[in-house]
Every structure is written in C-alpha cells, then in structure tokens.
Backbone and ligand atoms as CSV (ligand in chain L), in Angstrom:
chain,resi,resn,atom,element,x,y,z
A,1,UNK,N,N,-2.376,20.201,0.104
A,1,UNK,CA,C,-1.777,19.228,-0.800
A,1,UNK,C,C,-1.774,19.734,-2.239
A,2,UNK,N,N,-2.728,20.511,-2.349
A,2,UNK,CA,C,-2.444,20.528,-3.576
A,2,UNK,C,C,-1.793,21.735,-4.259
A,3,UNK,N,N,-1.147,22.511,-3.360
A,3,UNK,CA,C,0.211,23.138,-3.458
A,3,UNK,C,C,0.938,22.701,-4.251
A,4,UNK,N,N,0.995,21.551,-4.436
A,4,UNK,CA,C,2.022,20.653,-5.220
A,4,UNK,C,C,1.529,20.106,-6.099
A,5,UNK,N,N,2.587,20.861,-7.137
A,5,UNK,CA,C,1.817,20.953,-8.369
A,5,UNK,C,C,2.574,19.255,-9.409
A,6,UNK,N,N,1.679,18.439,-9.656
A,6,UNK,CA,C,2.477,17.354,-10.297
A,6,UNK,C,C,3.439,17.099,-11.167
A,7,UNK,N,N,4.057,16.324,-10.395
A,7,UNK,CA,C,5.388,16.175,-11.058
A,7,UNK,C,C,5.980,15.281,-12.181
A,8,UNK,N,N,4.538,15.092,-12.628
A,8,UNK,CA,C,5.143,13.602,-14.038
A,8,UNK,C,C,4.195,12.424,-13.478
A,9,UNK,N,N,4.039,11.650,-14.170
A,9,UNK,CA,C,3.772,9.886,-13.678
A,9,UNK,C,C,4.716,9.319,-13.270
A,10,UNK,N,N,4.273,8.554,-12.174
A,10,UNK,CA,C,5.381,7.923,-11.283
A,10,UNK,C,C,5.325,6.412,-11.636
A,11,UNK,N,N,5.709,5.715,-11.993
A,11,UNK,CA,C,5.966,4.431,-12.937
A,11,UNK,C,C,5.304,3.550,-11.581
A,12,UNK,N,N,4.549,2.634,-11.978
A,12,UNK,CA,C,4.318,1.446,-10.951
A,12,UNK,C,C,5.228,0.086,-10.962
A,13,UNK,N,N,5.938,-0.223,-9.462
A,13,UNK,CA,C,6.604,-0.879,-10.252
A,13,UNK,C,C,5.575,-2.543,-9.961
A,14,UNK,N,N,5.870,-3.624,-10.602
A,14,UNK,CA,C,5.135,-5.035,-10.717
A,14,UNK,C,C,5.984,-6.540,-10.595
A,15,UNK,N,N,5.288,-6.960,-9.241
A,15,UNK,CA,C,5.808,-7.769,-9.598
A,15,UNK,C,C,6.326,-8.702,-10.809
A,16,UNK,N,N,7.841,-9.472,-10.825
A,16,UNK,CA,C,8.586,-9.626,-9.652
A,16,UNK,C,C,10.230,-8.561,-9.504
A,17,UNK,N,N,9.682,-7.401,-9.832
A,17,UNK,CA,C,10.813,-6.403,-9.504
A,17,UNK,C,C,11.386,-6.263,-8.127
A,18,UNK,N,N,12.282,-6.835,-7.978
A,18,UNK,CA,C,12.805,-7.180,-6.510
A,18,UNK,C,C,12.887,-5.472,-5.577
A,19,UNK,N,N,12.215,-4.713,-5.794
A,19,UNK,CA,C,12.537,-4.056,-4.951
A,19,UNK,C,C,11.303,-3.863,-4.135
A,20,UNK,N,N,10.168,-4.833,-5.135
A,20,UNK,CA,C,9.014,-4.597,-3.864
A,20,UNK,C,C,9.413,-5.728,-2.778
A,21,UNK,N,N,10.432,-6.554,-2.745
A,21,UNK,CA,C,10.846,-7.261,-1.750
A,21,UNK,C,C,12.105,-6.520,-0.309
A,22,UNK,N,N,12.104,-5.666,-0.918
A,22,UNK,CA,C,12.961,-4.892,0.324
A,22,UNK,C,C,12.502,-3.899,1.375
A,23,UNK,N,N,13.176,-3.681,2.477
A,23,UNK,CA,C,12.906,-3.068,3.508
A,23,UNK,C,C,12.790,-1.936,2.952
A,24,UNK,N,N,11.894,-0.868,3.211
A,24,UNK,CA,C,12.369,0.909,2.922
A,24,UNK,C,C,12.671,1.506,4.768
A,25,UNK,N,N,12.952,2.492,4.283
A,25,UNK,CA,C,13.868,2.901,5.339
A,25,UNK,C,C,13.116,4.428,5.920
A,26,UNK,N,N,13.140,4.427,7.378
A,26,UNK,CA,C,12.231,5.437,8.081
A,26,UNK,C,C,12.484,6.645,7.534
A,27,UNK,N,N,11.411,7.480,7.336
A,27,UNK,CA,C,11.427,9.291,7.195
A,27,UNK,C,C,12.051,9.602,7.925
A,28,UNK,N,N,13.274,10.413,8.173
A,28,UNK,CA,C,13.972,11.453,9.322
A,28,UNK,C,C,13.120,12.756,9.356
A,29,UNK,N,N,12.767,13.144,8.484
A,29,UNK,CA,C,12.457,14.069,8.039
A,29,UNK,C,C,11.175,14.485,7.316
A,30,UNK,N,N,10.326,15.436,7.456
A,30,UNK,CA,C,9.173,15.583,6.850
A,30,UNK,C,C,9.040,16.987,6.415
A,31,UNK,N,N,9.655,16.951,5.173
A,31,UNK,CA,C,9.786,18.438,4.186
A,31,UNK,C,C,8.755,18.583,2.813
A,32,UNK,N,N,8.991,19.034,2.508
A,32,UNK,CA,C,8.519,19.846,0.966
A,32,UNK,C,C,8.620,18.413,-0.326
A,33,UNK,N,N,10.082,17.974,-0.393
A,33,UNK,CA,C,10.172,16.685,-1.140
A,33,UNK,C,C,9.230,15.543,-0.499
A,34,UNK,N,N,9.742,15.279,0.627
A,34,UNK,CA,C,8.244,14.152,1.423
A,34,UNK,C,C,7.135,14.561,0.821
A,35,UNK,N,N,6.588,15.595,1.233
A,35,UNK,CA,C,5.148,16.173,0.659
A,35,UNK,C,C,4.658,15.687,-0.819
A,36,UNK,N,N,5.682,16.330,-1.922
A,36,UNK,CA,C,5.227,16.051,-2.733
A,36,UNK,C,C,5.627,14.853,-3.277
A,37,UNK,N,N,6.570,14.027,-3.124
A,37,UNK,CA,C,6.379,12.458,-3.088
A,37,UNK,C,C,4.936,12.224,-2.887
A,38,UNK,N,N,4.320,12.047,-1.424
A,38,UNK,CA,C,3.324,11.587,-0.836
A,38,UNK,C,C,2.177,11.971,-1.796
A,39,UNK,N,N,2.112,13.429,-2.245
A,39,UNK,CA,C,0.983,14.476,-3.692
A,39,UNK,C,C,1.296,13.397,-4.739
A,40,UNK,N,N,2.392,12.730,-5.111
A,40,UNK,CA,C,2.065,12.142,-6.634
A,40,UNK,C,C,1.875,10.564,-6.325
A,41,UNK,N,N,2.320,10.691,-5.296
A,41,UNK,CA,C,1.834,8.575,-4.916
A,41,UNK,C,C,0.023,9.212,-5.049
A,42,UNK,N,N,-0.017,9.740,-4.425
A,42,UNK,CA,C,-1.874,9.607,-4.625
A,42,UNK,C,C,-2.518,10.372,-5.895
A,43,UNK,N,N,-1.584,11.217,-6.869
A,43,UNK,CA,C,-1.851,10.794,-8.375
A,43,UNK,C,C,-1.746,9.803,-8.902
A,44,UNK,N,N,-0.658,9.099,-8.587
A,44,UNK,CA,C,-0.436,7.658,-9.285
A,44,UNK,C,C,-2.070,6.541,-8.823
A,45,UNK,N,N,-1.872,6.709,-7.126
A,45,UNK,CA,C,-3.117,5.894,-6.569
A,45,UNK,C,C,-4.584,6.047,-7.775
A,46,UNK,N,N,-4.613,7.108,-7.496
A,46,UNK,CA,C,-5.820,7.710,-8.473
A,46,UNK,C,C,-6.221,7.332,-9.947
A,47,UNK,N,N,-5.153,6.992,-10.152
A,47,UNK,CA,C,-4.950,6.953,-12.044
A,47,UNK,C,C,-5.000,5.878,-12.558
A,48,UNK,N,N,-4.633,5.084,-11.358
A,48,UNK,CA,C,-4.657,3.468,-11.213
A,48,UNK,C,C,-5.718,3.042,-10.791
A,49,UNK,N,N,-6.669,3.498,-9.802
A,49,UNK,CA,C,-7.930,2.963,-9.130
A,49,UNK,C,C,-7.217,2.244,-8.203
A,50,UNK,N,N,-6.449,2.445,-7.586
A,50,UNK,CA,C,-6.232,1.790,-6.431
A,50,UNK,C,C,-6.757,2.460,-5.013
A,51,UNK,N,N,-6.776,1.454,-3.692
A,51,UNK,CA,C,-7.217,2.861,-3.102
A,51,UNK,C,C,-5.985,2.633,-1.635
A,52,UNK,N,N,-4.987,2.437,-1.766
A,52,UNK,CA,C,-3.926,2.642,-1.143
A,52,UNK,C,C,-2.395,2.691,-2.126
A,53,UNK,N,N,-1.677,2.532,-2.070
A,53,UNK,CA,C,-0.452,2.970,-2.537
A,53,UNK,C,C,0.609,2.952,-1.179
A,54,UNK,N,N,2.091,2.177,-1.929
A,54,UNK,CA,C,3.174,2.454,-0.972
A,54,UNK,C,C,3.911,2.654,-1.519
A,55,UNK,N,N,5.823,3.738,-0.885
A,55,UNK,CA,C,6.562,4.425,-1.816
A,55,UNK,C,C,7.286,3.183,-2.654
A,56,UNK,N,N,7.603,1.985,-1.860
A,56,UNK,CA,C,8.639,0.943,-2.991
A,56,UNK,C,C,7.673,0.377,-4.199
A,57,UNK,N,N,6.393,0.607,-4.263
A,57,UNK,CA,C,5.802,0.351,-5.193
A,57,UNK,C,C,5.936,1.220,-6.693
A,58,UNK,N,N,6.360,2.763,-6.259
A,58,UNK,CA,C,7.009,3.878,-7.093
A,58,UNK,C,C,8.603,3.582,-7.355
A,59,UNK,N,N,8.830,2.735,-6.656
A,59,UNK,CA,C,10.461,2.659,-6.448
A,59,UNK,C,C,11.179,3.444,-5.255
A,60,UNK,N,N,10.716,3.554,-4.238
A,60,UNK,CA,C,11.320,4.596,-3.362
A,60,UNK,C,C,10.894,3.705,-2.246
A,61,UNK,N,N,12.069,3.491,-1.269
A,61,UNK,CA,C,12.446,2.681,-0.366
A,61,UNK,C,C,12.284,4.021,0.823
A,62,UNK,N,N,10.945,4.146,1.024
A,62,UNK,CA,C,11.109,5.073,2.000
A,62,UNK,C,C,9.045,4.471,2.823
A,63,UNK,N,N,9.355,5.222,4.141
A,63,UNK,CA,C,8.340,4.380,4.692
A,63,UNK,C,C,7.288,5.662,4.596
A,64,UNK,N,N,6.565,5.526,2.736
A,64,UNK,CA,C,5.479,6.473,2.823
A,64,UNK,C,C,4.231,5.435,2.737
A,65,UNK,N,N,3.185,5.829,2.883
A,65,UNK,CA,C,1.691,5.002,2.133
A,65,UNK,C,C,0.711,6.524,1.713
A,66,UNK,N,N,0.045,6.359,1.303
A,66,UNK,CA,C,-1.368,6.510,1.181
A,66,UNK,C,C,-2.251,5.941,0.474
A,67,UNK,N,N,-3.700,6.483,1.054
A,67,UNK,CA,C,-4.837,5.606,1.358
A,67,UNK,C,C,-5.871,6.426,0.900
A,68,UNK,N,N,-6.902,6.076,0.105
A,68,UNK,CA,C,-8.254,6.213,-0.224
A,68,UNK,C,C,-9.173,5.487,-0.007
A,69,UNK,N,N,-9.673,5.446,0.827
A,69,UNK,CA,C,-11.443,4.379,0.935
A,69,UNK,C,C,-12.189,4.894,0.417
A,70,UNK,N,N,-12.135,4.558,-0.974
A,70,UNK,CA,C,-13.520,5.154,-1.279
A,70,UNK,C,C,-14.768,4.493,-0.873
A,71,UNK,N,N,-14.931,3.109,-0.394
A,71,UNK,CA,C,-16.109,3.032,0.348
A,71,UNK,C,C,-16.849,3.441,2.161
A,72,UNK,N,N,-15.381,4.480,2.067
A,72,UNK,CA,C,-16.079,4.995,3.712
A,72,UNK,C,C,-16.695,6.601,3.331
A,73,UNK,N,N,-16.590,7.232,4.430
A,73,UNK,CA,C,-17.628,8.641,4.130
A,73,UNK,C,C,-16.181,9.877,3.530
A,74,UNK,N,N,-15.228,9.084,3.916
A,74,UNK,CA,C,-13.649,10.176,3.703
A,74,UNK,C,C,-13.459,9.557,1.950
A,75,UNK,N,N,-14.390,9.262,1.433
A,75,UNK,CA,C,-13.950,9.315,-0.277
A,75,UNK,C,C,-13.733,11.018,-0.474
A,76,UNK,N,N,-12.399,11.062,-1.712
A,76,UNK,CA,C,-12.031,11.861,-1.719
A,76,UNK,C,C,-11.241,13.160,-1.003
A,77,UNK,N,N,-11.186,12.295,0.340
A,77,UNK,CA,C,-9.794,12.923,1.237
A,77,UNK,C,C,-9.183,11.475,1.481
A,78,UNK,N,N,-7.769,11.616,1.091
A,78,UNK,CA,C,-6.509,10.675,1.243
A,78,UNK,C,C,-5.646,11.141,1.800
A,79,UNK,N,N,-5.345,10.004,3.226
A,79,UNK,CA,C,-4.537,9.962,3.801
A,79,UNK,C,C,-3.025,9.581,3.404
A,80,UNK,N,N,-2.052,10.682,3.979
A,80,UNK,CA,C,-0.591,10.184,3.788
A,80,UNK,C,C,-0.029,10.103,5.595
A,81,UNK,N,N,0.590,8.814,5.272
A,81,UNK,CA,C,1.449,8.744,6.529
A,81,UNK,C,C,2.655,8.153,6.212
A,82,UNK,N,N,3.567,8.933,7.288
A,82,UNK,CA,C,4.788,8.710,6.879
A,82,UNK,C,C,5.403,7.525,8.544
A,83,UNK,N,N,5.944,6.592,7.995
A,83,UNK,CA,C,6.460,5.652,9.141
A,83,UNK,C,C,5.434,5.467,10.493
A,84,UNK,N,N,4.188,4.389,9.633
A,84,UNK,CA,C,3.189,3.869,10.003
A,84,UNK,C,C,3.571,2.367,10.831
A,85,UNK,N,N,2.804,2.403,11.540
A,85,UNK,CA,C,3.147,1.249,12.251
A,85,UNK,C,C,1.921,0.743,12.872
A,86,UNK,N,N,1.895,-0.700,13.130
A,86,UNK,CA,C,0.594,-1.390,13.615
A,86,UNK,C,C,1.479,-1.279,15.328
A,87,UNK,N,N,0.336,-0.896,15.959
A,87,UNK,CA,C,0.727,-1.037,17.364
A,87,UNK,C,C,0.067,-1.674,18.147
A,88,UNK,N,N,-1.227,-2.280,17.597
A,88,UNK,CA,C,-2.169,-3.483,18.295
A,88,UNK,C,C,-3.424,-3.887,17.372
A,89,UNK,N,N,-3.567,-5.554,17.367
A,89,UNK,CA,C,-4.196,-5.799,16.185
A,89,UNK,C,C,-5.146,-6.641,17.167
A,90,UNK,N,N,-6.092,-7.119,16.634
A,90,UNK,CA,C,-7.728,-7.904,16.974
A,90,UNK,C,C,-7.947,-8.167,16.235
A,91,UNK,N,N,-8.430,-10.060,16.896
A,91,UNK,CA,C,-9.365,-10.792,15.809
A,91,UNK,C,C,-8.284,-11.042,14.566
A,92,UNK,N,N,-9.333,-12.312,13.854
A,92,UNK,CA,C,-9.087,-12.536,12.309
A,92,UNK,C,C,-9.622,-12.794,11.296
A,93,UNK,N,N,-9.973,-11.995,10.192
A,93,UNK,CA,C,-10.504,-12.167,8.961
A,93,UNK,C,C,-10.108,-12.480,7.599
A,94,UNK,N,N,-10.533,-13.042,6.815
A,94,UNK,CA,C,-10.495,-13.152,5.575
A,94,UNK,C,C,-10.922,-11.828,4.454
A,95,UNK,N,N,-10.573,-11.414,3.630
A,95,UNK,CA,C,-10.542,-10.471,2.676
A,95,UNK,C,C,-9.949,-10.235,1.266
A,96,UNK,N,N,-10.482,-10.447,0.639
A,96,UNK,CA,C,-10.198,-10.694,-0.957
A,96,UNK,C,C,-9.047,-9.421,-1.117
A,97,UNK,N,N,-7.762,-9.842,-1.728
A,97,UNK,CA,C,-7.191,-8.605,-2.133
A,97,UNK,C,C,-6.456,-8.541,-3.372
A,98,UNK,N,N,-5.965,-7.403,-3.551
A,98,UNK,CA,C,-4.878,-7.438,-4.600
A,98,UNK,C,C,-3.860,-6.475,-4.914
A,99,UNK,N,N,-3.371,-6.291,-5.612
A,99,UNK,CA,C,-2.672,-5.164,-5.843
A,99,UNK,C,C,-1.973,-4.496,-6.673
A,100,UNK,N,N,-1.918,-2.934,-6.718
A,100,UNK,CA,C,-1.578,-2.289,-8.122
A,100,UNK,C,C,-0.065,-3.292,-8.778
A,101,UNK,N,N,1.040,-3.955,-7.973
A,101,UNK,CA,C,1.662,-4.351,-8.398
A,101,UNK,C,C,2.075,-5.864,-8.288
A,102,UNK,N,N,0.829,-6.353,-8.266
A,102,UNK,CA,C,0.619,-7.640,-8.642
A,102,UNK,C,C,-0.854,-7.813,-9.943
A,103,UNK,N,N,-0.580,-7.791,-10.914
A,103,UNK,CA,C,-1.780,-7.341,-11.906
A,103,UNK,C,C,-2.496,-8.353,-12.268
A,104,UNK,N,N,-3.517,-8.368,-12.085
A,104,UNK,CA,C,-4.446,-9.303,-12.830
A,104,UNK,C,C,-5.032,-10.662,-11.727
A,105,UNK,N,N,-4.101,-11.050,-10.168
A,105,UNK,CA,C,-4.195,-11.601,-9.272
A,105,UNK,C,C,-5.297,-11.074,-8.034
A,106,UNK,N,N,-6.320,-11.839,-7.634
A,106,UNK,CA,C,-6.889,-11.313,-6.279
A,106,UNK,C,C,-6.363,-13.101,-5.233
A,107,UNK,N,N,-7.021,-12.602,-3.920
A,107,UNK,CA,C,-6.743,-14.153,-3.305
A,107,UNK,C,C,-7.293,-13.637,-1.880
A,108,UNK,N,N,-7.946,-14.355,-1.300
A,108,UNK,CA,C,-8.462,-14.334,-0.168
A,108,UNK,C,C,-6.935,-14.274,1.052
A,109,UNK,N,N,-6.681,-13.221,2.010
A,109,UNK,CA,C,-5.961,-13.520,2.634
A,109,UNK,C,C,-6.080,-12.910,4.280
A,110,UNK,N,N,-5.756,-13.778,4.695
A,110,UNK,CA,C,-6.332,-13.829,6.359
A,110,UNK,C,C,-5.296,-12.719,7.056
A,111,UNK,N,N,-6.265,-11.664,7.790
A,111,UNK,CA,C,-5.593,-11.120,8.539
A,111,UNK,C,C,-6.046,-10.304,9.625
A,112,UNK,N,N,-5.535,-10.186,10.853
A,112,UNK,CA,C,-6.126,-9.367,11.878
A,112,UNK,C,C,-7.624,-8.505,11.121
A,113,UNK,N,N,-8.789,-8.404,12.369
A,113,UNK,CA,C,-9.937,-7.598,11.553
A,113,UNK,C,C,-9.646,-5.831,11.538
A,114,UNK,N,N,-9.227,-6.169,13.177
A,114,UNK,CA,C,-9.135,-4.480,13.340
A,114,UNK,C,C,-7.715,-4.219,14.042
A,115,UNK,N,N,-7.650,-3.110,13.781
A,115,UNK,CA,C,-5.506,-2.636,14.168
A,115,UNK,C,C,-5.374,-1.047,14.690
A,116,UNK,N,N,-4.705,-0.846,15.558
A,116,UNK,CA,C,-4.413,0.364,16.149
A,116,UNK,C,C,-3.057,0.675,15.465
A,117,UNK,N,N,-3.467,1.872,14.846
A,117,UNK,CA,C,-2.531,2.653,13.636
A,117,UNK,C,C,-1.398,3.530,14.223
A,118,UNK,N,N,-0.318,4.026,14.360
A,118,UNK,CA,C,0.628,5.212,14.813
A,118,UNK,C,C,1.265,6.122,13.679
A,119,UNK,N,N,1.504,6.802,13.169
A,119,UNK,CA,C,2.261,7.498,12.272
A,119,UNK,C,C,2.463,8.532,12.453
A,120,UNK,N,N,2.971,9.581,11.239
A,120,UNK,CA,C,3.228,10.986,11.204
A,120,UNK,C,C,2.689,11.500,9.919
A,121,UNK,N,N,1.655,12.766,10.245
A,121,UNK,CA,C,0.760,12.660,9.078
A,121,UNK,C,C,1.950,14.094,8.399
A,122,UNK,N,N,1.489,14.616,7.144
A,122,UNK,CA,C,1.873,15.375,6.173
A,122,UNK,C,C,2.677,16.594,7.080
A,123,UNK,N,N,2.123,16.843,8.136
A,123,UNK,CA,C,2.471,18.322,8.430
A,123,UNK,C,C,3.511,17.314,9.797
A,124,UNK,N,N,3.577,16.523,9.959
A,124,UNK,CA,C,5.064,15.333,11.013
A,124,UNK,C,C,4.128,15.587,12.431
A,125,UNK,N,N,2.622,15.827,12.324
A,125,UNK,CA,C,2.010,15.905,13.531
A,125,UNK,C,C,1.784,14.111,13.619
A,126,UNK,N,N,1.947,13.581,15.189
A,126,UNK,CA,C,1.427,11.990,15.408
A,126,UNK,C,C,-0.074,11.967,15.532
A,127,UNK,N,N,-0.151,10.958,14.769
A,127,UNK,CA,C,-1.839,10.314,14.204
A,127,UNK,C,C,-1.711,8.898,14.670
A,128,UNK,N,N,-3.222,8.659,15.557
A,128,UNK,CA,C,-3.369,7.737,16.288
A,128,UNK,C,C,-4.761,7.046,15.411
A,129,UNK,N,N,-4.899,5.784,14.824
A,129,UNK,CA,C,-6.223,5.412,14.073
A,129,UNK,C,C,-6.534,4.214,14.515
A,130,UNK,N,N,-7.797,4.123,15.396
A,130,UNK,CA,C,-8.321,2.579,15.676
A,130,UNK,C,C,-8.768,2.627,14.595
A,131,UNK,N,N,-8.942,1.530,13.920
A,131,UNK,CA,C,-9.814,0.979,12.760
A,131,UNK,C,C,-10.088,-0.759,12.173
A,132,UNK,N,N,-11.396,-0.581,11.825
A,132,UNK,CA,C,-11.786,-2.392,11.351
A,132,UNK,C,C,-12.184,-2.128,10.218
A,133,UNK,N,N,-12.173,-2.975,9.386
A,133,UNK,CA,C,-12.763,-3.138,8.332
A,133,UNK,C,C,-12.004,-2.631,6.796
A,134,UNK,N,N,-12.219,-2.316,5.966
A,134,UNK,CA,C,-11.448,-2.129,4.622
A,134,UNK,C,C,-10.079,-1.036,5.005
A,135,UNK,N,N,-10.733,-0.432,5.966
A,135,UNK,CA,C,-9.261,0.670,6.154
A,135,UNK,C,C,-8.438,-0.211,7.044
A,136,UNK,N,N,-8.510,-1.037,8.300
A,136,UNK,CA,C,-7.266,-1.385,8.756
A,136,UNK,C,C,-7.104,-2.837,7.484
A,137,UNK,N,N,-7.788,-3.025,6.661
A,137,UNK,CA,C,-6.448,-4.077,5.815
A,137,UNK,C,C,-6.000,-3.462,4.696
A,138,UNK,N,N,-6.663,-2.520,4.226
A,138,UNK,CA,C,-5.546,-1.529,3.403
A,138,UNK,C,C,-3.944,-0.994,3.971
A,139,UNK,N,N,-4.569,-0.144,5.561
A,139,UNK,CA,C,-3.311,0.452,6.540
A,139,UNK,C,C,-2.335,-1.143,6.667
A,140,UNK,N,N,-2.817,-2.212,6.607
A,140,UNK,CA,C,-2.272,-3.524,6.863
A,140,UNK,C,C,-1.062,-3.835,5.502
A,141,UNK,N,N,-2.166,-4.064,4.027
A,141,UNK,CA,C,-1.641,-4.337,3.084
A,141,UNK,C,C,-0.366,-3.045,2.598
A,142,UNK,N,N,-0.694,-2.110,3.108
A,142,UNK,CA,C,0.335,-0.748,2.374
A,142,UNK,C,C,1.814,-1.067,3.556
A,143,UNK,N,N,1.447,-1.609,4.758
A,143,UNK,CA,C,2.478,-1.433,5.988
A,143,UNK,C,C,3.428,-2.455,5.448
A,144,UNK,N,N,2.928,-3.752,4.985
A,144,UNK,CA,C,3.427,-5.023,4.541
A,144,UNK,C,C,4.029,-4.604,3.306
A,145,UNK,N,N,4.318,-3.908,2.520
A,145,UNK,CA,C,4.700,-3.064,1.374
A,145,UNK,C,C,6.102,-2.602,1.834
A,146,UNK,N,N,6.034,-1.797,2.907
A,146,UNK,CA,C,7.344,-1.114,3.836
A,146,UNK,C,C,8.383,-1.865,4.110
A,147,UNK,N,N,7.427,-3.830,4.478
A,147,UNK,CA,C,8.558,-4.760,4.685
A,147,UNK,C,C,9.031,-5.678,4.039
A,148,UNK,N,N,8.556,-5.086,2.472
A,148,UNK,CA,C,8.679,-6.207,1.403
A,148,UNK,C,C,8.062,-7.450,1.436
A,149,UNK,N,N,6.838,-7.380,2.009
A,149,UNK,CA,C,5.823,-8.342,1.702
A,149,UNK,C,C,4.482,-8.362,1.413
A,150,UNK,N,N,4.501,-8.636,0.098
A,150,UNK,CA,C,3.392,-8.601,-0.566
A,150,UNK,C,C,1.958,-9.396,-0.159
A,151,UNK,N,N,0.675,-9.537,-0.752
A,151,UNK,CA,C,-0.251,-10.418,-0.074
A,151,UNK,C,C,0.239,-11.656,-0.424
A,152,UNK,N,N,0.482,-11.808,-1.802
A,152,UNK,CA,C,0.631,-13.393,-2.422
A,152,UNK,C,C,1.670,-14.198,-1.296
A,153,UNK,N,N,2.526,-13.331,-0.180
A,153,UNK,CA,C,3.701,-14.143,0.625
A,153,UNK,C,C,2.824,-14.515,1.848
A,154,UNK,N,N,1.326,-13.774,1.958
A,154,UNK,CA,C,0.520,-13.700,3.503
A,154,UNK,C,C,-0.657,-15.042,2.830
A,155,UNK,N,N,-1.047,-15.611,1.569
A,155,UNK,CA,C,-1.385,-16.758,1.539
A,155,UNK,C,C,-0.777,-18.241,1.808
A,156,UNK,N,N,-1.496,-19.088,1.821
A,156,UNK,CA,C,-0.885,-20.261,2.084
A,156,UNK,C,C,0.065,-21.039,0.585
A,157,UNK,N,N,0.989,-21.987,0.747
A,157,UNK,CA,C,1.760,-22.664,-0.667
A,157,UNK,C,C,0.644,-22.719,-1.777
A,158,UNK,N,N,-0.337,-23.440,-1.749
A,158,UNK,CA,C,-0.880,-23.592,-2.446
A,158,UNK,C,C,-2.006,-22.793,-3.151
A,159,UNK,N,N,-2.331,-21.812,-2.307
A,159,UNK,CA,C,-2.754,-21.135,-2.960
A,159,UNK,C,C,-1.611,-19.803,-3.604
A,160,UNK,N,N,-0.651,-19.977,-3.102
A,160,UNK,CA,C,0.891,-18.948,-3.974
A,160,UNK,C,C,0.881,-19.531,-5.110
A,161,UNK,N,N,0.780,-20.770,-5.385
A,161,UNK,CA,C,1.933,-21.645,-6.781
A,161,UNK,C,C,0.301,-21.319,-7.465
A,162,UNK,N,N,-0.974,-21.206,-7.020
A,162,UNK,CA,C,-1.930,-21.192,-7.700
A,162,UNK,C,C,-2.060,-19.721,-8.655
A,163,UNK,N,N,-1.399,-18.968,-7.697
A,163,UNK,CA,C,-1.828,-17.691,-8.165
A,163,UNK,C,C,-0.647,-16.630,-9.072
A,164,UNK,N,N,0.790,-17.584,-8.701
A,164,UNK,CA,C,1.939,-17.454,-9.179
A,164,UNK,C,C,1.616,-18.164,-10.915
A,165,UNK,N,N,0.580,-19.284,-10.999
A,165,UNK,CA,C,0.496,-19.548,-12.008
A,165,UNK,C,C,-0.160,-18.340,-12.883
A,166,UNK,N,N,-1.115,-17.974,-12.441
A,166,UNK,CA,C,-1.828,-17.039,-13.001
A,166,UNK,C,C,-1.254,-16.188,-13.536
A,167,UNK,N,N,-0.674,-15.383,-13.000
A,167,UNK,CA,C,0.685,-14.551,-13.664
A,167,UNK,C,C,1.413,-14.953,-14.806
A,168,UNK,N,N,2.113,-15.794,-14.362
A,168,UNK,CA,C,3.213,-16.217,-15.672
A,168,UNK,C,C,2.423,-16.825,-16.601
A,169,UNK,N,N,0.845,-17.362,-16.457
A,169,UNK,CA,C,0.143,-17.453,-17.515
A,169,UNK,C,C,-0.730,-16.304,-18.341
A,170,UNK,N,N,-0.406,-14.758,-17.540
A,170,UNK,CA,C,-0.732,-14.152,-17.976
A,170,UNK,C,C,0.259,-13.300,-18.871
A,171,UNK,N,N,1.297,-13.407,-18.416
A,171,UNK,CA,C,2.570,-12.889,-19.298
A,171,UNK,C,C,2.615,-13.607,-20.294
A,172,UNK,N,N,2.761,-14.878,-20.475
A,172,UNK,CA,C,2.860,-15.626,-21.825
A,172,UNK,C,C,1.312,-15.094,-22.576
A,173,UNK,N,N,0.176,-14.870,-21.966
A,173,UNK,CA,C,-0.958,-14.350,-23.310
A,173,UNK,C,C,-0.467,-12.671,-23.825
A,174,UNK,N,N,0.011,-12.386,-22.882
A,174,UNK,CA,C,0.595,-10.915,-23.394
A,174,UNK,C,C,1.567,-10.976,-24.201
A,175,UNK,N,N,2.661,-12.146,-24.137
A,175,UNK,CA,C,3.621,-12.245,-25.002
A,175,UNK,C,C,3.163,-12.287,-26.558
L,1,CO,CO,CO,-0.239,-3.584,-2.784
C-alpha cells in the first residue's frame, strides 16, 4: 500500500450533501486507480480519527470501504474492500455511533451483533470475515454508506428529529 504515494486530501463530504444518499456502483475492476483511491480513503480515515471510511463519503460513488479497529489487535493494519457485502447476520445489538460525515451527532443504533462479510480485497483476491463486535458494525455502518444510508436513517423518528436538531443547531452556533 504504500507504493502509493499520496495524492492530496480528499475532501469529506457532510451531511446533508445528497450524494451520501445515493447508490455507488460495483468495482468491475481492481487496478492501480482502485488501489490508490482505497491508499487515500485511509489517509483521509486517519486524519480524521475515524476508524472506517466509505468512497461516497470522498464523493466517489463506487463500492470501496476501509476499516481500522483500532481497538482490536490489527490496529494499524487497515482493511480495504472493494464490493462488500453482508451475506449472513446474527442476533441484535445496540451501539453508540457516528460519523465522519455526520459531525458533532452520536445515537444509539440497533443492529445485527455479528455478520458474515464477502468482498474483494486490494490485490481482487475473495475475503470471507465472520465477525461480532466493533468490526461487524463498522463492516455494517461503511456497507450502509454504499446504499446511501446513513445511521441517523437506521434510528427511530424520534430520535432522527432529535438528532437532526442537533445539527442545524449546530450550524446556526457556527454561523
Ligand atoms: Co459513516
């Protein structure tokens, strides 16, 4: 990865820029541009403290993620997968979240505990990941990214208009 040498800051985009509401569209292909896309989403991840990242969050309607846990033993190796998919989920939990492009918002939001992962890692080899705990709702929250849905759409009304307030009350103190 780190062949690829960085290419600039990649702008985050924040809600409500409608393009984190759209579909991105499958990798055909897994080249040199993929690659280093995938190398600066996890500069951007990094720079931000986030510890996942997805491409429509950069602006790119394409089905990339990556992932950092830094609370498992793989801190400091990040995963990229390209056209990830949940292929079997278990159980349900609650988990505080948020995200690089929702700023200043967290919210408890319920979702499967553990999920059987499919993708295509950096080099287009298939990667198979059982996982519970902070990594399958990251692999969860970054997948929901791919389909233009954010956490604030996976809470209930009232806690949306609660947290929708928060926002636009945080833009008016910035104003
Ligand atoms: Co997010």
């Amino acid at each position: 990865m780190l062949k690829y040498k960085p290419m600039g800051k990649l702008k985050i985009r924040k809600y409500p820029d409608k393009i984190l509401s759209k579909k991105s569209a499958v990798v055909r292909n897994i080249g040199d541009k993929e690659r280093q896309l995938a190398s600066d989403m996890i500069e951007a991840m990094r720079e931000f403290d986030g510890i996942g990242l997805a491409a429509p969050q950069v602006g790119i309607l394409k089905r990339v993620i990556v992932v950092e846990d830094a609370t498992s033993n793989n801190k400091g190796v990040p995963y990229i997968f390209f056209n990830p998919r949940i292929i079997k989920q278990k159980g349900r939990c609650g988990f505080c979240e948020g995200c690089l492009s929702v700023s200043g918002v967290t919210s408890d939001v319920i979702r499967p505990e553990s999920v059987v992962m499919e993708a295509l890692g950096p080099d287009g080899k298939e990667i198979k990941i059982e996982t519970g705990g902070v990594l399958a709702r990251i692999l969860q929250h970054e997948i929901d990214h791919l389909d233009g849905i954010l956490f604030i759409d996976r809470v209930n009304f009232f806690k949306r208009k609660k947290i929708l307030k928060q926002i636009s009350t945080k833009v008016c103190i910035e104003l």
